[in-house]
ZAVO-73690 format. One record per residue (C-alpha): x, y, z; residue in one letter. Coordinates in Angstrom, 3 decimals. Each point is the difference from the previous one (the first is absolute). Last residue first. Example, Ala and Ser with C-alpha at 12.3 -4.5 7.8 and 13.67 -1.06 7.14 Angstrom:
BEGIN
         x         y         z  type
    13.670    -1.060     7.140     S
    -1.370    -3.440     0.660     A
//
This chain:
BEGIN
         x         y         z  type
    10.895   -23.627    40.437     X
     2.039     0.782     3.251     X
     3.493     2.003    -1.192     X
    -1.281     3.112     0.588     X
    -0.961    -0.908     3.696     X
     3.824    -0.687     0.996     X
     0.723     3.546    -1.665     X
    -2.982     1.915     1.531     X
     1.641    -1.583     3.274     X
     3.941     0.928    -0.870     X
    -0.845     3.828    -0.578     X
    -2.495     0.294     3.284     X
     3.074    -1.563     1.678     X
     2.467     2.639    -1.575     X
    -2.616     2.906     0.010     X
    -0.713    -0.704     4.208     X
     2.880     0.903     1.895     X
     1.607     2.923    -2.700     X
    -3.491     1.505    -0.772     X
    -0.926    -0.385     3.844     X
     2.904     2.198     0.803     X
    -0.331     2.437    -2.547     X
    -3.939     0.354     0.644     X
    -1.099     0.822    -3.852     X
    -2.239     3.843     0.497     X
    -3.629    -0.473    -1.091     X
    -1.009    -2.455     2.471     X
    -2.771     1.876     0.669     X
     1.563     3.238     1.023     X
     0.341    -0.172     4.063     X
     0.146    -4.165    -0.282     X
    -1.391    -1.368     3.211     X
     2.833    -0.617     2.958     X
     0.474    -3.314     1.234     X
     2.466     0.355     3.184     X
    -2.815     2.044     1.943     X
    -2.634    -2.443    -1.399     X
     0.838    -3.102     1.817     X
    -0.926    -2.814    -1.351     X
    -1.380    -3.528     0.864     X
    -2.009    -1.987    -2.887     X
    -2.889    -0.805    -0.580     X
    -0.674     3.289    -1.706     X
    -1.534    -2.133    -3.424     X
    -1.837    -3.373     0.439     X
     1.879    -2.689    -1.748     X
    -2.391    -0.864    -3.097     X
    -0.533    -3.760    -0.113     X
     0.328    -2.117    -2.977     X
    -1.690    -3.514    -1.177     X
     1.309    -2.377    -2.856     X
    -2.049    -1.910    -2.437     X
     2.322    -1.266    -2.325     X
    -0.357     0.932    -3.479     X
    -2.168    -1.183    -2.880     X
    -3.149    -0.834     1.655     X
    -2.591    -1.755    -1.319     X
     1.602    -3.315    -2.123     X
     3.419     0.625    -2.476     X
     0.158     0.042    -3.442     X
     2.151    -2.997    -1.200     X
     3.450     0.563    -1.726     X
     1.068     2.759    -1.614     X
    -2.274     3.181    -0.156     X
     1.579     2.736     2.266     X
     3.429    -0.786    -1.801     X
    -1.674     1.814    -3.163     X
     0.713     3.402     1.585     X
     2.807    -0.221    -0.253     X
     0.264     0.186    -3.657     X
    -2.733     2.664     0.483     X
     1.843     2.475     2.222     X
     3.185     0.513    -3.046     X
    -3.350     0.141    -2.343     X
    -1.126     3.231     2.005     X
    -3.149     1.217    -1.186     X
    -2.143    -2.013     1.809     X
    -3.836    -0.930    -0.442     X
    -1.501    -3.003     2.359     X
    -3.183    -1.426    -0.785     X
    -1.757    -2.877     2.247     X
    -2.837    -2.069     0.705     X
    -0.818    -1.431     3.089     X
     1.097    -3.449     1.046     X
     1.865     0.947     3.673     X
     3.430    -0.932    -1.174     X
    -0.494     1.935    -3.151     X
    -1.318     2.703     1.485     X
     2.968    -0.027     2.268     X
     2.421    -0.163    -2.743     X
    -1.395     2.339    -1.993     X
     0.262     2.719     2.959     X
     3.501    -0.934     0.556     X
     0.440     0.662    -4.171     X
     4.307     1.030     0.456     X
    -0.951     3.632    -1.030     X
    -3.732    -0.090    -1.053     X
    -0.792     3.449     0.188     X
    -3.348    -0.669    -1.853     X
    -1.273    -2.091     2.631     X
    -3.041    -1.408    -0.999     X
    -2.441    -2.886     1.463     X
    -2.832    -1.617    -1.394     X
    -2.875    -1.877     1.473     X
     0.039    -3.955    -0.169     X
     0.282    -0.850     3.696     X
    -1.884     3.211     1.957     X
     1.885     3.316     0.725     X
    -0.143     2.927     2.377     X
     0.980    -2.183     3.438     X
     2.568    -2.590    -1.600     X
     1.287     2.114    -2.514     X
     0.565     2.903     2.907     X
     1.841    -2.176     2.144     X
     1.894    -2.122    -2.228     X
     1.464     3.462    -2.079     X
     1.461     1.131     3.494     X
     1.217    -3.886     1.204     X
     2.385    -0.146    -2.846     X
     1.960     2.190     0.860     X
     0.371     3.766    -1.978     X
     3.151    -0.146    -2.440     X
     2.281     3.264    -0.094     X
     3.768    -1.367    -1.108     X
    -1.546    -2.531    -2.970     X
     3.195    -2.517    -0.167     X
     1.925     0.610    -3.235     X
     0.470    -3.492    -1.432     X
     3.463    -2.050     0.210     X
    -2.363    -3.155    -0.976     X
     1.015    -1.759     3.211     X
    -0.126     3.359     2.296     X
    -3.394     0.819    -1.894     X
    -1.259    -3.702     0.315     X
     0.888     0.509     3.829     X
    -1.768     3.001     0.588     X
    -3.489    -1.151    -1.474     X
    -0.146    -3.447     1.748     X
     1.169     1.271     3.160     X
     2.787     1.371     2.346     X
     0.299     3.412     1.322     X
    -3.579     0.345     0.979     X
     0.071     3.261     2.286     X
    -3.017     1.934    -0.720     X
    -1.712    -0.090     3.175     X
    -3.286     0.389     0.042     X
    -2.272     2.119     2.962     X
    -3.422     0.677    -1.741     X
    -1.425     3.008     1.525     X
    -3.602    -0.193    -0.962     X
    -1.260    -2.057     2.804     X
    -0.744    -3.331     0.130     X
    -2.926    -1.217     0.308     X
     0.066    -3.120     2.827     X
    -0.371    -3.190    -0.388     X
    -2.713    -3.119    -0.764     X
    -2.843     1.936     0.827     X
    -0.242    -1.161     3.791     X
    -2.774     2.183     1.954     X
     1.513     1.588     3.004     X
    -1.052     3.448    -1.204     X
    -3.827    -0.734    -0.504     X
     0.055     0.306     3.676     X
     0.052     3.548    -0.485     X
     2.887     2.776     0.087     X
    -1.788     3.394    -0.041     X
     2.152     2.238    -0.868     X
     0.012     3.372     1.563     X
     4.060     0.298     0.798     X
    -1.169    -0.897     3.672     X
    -0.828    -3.575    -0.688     X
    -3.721    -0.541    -0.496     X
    -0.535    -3.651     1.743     X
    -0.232    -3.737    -1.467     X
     2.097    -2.397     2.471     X
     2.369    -1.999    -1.514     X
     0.268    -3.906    -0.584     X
     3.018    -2.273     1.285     X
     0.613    -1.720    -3.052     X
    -0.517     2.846    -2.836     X
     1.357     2.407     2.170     X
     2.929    -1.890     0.908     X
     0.762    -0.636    -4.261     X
    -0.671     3.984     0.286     X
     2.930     0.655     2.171     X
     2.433    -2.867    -1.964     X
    -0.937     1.948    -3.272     X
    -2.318    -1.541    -2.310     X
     1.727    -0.784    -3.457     X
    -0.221     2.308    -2.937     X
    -3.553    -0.428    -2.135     X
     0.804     0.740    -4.340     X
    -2.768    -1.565    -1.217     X
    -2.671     1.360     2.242     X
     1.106     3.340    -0.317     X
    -2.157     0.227    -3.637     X
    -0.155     2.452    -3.025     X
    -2.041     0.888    -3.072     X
     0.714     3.465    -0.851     X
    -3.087     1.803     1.506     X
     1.002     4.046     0.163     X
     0.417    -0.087    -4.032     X
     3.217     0.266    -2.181     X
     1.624    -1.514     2.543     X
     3.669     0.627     2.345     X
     2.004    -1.444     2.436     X
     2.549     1.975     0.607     X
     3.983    -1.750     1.289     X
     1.887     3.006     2.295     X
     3.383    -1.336     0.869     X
     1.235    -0.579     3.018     X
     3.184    -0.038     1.789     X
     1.499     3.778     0.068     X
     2.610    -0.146     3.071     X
    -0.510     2.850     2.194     X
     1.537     3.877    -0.454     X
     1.673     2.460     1.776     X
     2.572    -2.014     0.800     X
     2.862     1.575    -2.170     X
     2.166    -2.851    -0.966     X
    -1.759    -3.114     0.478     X
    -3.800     1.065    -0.942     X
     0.589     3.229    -1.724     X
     3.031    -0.832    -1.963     X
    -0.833    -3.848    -0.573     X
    -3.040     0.208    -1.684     X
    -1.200    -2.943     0.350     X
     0.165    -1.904     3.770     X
     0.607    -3.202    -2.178     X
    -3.473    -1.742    -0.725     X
    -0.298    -3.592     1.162     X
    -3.439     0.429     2.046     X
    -1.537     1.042    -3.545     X
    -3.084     1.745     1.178     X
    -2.634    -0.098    -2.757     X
    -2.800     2.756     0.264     X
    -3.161    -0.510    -0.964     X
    -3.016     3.285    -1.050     X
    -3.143    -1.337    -0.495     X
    -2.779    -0.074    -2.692     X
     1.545     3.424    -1.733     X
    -2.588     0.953    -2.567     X
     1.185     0.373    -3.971     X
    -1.656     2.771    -1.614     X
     2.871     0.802    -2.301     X
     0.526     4.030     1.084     X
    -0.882    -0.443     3.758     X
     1.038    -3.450     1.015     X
     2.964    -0.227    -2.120     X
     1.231     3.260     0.367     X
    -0.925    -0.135     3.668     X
     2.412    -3.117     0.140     X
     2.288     1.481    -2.069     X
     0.480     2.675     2.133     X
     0.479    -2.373     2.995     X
     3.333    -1.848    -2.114     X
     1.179     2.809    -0.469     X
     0.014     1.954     3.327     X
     3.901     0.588     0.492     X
     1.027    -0.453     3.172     X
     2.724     2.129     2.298     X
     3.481    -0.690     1.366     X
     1.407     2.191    -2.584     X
     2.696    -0.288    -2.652     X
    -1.838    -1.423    -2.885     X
    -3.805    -0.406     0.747     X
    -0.977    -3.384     2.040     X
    -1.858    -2.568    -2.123     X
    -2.695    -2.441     1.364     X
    -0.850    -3.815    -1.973     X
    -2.994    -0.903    -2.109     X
    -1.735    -3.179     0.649     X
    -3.304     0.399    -2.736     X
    -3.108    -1.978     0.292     X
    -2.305     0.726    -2.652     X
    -3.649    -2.408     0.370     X
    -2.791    -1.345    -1.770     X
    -3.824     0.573     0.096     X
    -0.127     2.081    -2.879     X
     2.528    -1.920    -1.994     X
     3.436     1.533    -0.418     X
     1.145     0.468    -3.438     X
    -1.002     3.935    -0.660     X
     0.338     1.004     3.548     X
     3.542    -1.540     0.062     X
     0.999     2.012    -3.888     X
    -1.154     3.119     1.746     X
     2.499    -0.111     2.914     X
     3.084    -1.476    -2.411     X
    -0.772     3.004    -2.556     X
     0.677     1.950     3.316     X
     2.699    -1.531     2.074     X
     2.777     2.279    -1.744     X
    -2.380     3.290     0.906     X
    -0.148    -1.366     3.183     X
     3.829    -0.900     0.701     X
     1.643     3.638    -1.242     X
     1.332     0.745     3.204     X
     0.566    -2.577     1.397     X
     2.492    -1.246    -2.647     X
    -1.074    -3.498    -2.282     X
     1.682    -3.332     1.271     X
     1.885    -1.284    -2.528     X
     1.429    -3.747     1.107     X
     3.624     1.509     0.951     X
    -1.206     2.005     2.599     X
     0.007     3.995    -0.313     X
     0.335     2.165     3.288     X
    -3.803     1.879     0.158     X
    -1.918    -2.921     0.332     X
    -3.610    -0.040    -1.794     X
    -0.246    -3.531     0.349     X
     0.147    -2.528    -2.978     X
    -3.710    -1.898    -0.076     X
    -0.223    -2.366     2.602     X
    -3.502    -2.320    -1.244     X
    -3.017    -1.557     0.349     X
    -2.965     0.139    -2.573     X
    -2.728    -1.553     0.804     X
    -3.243    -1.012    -2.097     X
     1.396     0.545    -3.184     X
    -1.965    -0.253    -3.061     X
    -1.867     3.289    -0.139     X
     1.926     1.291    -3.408     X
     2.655    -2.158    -0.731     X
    -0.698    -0.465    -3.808     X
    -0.940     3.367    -0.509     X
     3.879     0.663     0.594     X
     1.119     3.335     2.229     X
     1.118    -2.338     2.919     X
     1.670    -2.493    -1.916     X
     2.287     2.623    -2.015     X
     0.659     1.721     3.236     X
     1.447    -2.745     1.876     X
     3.128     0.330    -2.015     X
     1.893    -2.923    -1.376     X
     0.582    -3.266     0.495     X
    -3.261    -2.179     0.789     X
     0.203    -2.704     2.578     X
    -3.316    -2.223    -0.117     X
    -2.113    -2.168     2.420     X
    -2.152    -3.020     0.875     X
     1.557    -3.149    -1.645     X
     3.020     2.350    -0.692     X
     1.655     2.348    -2.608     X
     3.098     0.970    -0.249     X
     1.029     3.585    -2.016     X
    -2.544     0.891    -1.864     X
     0.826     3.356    -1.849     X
    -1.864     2.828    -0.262     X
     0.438     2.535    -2.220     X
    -3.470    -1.297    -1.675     X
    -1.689     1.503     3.342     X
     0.195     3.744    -1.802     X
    -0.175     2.978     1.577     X
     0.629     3.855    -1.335     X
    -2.786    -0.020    -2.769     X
    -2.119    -2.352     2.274     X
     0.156     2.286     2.951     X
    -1.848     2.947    -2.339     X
    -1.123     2.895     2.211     X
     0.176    -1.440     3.389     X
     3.728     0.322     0.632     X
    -0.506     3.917    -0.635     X
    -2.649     0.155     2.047     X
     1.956    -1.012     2.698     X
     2.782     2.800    -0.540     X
    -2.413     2.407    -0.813     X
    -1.813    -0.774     3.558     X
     3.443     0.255     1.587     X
     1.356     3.143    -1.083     X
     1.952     0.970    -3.296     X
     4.039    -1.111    -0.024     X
    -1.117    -3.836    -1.055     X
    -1.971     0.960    -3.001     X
     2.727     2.578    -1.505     X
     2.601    -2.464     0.284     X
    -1.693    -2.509    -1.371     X
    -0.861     2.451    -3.125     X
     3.561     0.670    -0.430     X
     0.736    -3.703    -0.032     X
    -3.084    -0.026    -3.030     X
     1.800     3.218    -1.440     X
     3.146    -2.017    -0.438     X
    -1.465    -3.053    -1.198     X
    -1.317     1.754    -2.946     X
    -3.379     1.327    -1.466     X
    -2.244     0.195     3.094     X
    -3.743    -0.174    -0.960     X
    -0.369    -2.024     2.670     X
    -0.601    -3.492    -1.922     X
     2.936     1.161    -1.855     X
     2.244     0.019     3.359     X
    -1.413    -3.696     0.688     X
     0.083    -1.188    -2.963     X
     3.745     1.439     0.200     X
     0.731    -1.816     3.416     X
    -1.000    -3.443    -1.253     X
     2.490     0.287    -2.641     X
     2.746     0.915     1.710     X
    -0.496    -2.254     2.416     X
    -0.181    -2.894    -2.986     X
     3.230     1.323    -1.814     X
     1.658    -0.377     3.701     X
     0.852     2.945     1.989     X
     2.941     2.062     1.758     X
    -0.370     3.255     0.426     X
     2.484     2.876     0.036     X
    -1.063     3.011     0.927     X
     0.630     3.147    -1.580     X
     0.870     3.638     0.358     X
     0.268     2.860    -2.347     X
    -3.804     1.084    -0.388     X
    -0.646     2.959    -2.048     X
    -2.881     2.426     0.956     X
    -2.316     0.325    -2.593     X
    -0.079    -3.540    -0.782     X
    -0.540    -2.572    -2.911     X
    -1.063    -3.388     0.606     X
     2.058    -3.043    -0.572     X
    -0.922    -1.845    -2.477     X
    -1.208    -3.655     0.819     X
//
């Protein structure tokens, strides 16, 4: 195509690399715009994604079948129950094909961290407007009565011992501008975490160890279809006496009203929605066919137990799960194991290979970790004395020279031990 003329000459370039077929796909595109080169079709983009939000969404609602296309697709395995697609998620989401087929979709997309991992997390700052054509491409393949659960990870701001909100504003953004309603609000506490980030945890004190992330659980309507009687805990020792020994029905002094009703048996308890799971498996089926294949190991994998949980209470046998951040396909795996359908979409190829270790051998029964229980220690346990503790004047902002020197070494040596964990 001919590049347009200009009244103000342009003297800078990028170069981009495509195949004949990108190419291709990318001029329909432009001439289905009225756009007569590729250049004014990037310039367009860039137009698109600098106006506010509500241009910005309804410019991914204008034509998504001029800009997606589920032919790029390529199956990668395939199993009694489930597919791995390379590729981007997109092109399934924006397909007629796909529309209202998925009754859960389950996934860890990249978090909006501000220091860069290796596996492309998008920056903070820009993270809704990225998770946009993704937002409207759930609504348009979830069923009405079917679920979005999404485990999305905290970022601090560069330099400062403060939050960012991202992952809240796309909450609202969700909730307000897509009409999704939030069912519940989990958090996962990883027991294992390191006491991240170093400097204002170890270094400065001023802050406490970051161990959860926030997972939302998410419809289209307020009446997904749902049930806490699949996933029960065990009783606890107190209420195993209670169930034995009886209690006596009274108001308590909170205002409940606690009646006899309360000693019935249901099988176990309802657990709450802080789900304490390690992620510590070091050794397994997936890590060792990496380490025998001399694969790259997946470095930000959710257990097992998180996809399990919600599958098991939002999902019946034979329904239909998607991840489209597939990474190493733990969600597949778990629908797989507990006979629902499955789709998992991942860019990554490198992830993929690895991915395929998931699925040798037999599928194993129920569970697909070891049940394992945690306690929180109970905070200001322990004896101080204040006068030889003294708070932090500025917030931490000033580096204490002494504990930089005591503690940067060790803190140094830990993250290092950690690092080298899968």
């Amino acid at each position: 195509m001919v590049r347009p003329k200009s009244k103000s000459p342009r003297d800078s370039f990028a170069n981009v690399r495509l195949t004949a077929e990108e190419r291709m796909e990318i001029e329909v595109t432009a001439r289905s715009l009225n756009l007569k080169s590729i250049s004014e079709y990037v310039r367009h983009l860039h137009k698109f994604h600098t106006r506010n939000i509500d241009q910005n969404r309804a410019f991914y609602e204008v034509a998504p079948e001029a800009m997606y296309s589920a032919d790029r697709l390529r199956l990668f395995h395939k199993t009694n129950l489930g597919q791995i697609y390379l590729g981007d998620s997109l092109d399934f989401l924006h397909s007629r094909s796909s529309e209202k087929s998925i009754d859960l979709i389950m996934t860890s997309p990249p978090f909006g961290l501000v220091r860069k991992k290796t596996y492309g997390n998008e920056d903070a700052e820009e993270y809704c407007n990225w998770f946009r054509p993704f937002a409207e491409g759930f609504r348009r393949v979830l069923k009405d009565n079917g679920s979005l659960v999404i485990d999305i990870g905290g970022a601090w701001k560069p330099g400062m011992p403060t939050r960012s909100l991202y992952h809240f504003e796309l909450l609202i953004m969700l909730c307000n501008e897509y009409g999704f309603h939030l069912c519940q609000e989990h958090f996962w506490w990883n027991p294992s975490k390191l006491p991240t980030p170093a400097e204002w945890v170890n270094v400065r004190r001023v802050r406490v160890k970051d161990a959860v992330n926030c997972v939302w659980w998410l419809s289209p309507t307020p009446w997904p279809k749902a049930s806490n009687r699949r996933i029960l805990a065990p009783y606890s020792e107190a209420m195993l006496d209670l169930l034995k020994n009886g209690y006596t029905a009274k108001l308590r002094p909170s205002g409940h009203d606690i009646s006899d009703k309360f000693q019935r048996n249901n099988g176990g308890a309802v657990p709450p929605n802080l789900l304490a799971v390690a992620n510590t498996e070091s050794n397994g089926r997936y890590q060792d066919y990496c380490r025998k294949n001399d694969l790259e190991i997946h470095p930000a994998r959710f257990p097992a137990k998180l996809p399990e949980y919600f599958i098991k209470m939002l999902t019946n046998s034979g329904d239909t799960i998607l991840d489209p951040f597939g990474g190493s396909c733990v969600t597949g795996m778990v629908a797989e194991n507990l006979r629902r359908k499955w789709i998992c979409i991942e860019l990554s190829e490198s992830y993929l290979r690895g991915a395929l270790g998931r699925f040798q051998g037999p599928p194993a029964n129920g569970a697909v970790e070891k049940s394992v229980q945690y306690a929180i220690n109970i905070p200001c346990a322990l004896p101080i004395d204040e006068a030889t503790i003294p708070l932090s004047e500025d917030g931490g902002k000033t580096r204490p020279a002494t504990q930089s020197k005591e503690l940067a070494p060790r803190t140094r040596k830990a993250t290092a031990l950690w690092s080298e964990r899968p």
